[in-house]
C-alpha positions as CSV (number, residue, x, y, z in Angstrom):
1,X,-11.2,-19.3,5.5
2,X,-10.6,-16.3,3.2
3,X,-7.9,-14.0,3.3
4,X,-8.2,-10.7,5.6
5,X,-6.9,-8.6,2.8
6,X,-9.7,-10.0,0.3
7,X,-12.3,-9.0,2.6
8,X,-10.8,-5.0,2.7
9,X,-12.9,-1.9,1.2
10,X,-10.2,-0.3,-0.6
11,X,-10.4,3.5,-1.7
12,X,-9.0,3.5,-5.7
13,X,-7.9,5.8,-7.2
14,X,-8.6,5.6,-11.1
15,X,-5.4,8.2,-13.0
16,X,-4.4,7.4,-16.3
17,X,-1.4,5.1,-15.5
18,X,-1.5,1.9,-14.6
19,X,1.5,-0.5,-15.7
20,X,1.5,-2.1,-12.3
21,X,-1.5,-3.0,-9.6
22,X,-0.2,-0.7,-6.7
23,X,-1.9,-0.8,-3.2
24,X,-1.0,1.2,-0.5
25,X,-1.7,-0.1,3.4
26,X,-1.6,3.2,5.6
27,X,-2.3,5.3,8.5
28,X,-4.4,8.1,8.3
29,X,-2.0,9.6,10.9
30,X,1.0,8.9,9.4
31,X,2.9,12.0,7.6
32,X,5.0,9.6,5.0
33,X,1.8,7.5,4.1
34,X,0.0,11.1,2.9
35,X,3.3,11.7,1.2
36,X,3.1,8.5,-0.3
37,X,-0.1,8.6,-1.6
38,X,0.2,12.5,-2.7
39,X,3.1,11.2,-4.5
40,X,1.3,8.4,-6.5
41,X,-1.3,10.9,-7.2
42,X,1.0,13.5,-8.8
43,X,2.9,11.5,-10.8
44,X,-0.8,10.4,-12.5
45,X,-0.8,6.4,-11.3
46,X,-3.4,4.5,-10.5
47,X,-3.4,2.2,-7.4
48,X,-5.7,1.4,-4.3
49,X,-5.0,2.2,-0.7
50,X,-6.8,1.5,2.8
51,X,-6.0,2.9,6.0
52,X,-5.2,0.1,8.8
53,X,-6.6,2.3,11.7
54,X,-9.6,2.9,10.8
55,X,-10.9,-1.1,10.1
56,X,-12.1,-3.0,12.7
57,X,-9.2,-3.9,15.1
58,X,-9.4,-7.9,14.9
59,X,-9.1,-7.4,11.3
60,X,-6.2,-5.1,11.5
61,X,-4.8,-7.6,13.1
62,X,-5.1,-10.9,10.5
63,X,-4.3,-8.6,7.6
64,X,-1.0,-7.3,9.5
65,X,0.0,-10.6,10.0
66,X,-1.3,-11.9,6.6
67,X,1.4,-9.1,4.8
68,X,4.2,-10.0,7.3
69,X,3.9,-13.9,6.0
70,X,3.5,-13.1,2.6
71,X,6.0,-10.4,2.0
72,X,8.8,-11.2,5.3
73,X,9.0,-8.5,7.6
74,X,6.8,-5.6,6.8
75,X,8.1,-3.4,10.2
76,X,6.9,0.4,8.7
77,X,4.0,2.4,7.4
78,X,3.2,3.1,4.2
79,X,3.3,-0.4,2.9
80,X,3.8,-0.5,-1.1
81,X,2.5,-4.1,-2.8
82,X,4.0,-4.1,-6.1
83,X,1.7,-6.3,-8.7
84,X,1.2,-8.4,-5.7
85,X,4.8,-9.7,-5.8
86,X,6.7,-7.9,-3.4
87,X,6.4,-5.2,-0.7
88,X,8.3,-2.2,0.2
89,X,8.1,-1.3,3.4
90,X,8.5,3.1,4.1
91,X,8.7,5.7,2.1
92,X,11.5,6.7,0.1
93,X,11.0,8.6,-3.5
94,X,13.5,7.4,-5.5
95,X,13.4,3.9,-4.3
96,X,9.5,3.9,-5.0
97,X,10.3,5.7,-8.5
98,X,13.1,3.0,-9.4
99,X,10.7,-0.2,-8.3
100,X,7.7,0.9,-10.5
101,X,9.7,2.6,-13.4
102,X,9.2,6.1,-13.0
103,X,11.6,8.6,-14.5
């Protein structure tokens, strides 16, 4: 069976930097996910990002599940998949700017 997250629509965003594959898993009613993304977007890096409650429920569900068994415990929104490696979970600035290089 194919992975939930492989069968997603992303929205990407295309800016000029792109040392790491970035994707964002949000709320469109969540304050800190429109942070996070305006945040990417100002700094000029490129990444992809969907927004969990606007998919079709069931598939919410897998792909929720799918990122808590791949990356632990993913307990808050935005989500942050670094190169597809690891997660962080919230939105914190300089925690973000240390884990993908960002002066």
């Amino acid at each position: 069976m194919a992975s939930a997250i492989d069968t997603l629509d992303f929205t990407v965003e295309e800016l000029s930097s792109s040392d790491h594959s970035l994707t964002i898993y949000a709320l469109s009613t969540c304050a800190f996910c429109k942070r996070a993304i305006d945040f990417l977007k100002d700094q000029d890096i490129s990444f992809r990002y969907i927004y969990l409650d606007k998919i079709d429920p069931q598939l919410k569900v897998r792909v929720k599940s799918e990122l808590k068994q791949k990356y632990d415990n993913i307990p808050v929104f935005p989500v942050l998949v670094i190169d597809d490696q690891r997660a962080l979970s919230g939105f914190n600035e300089n925690r973000w700017r240390s884990e993908i290089g960002i002066a």
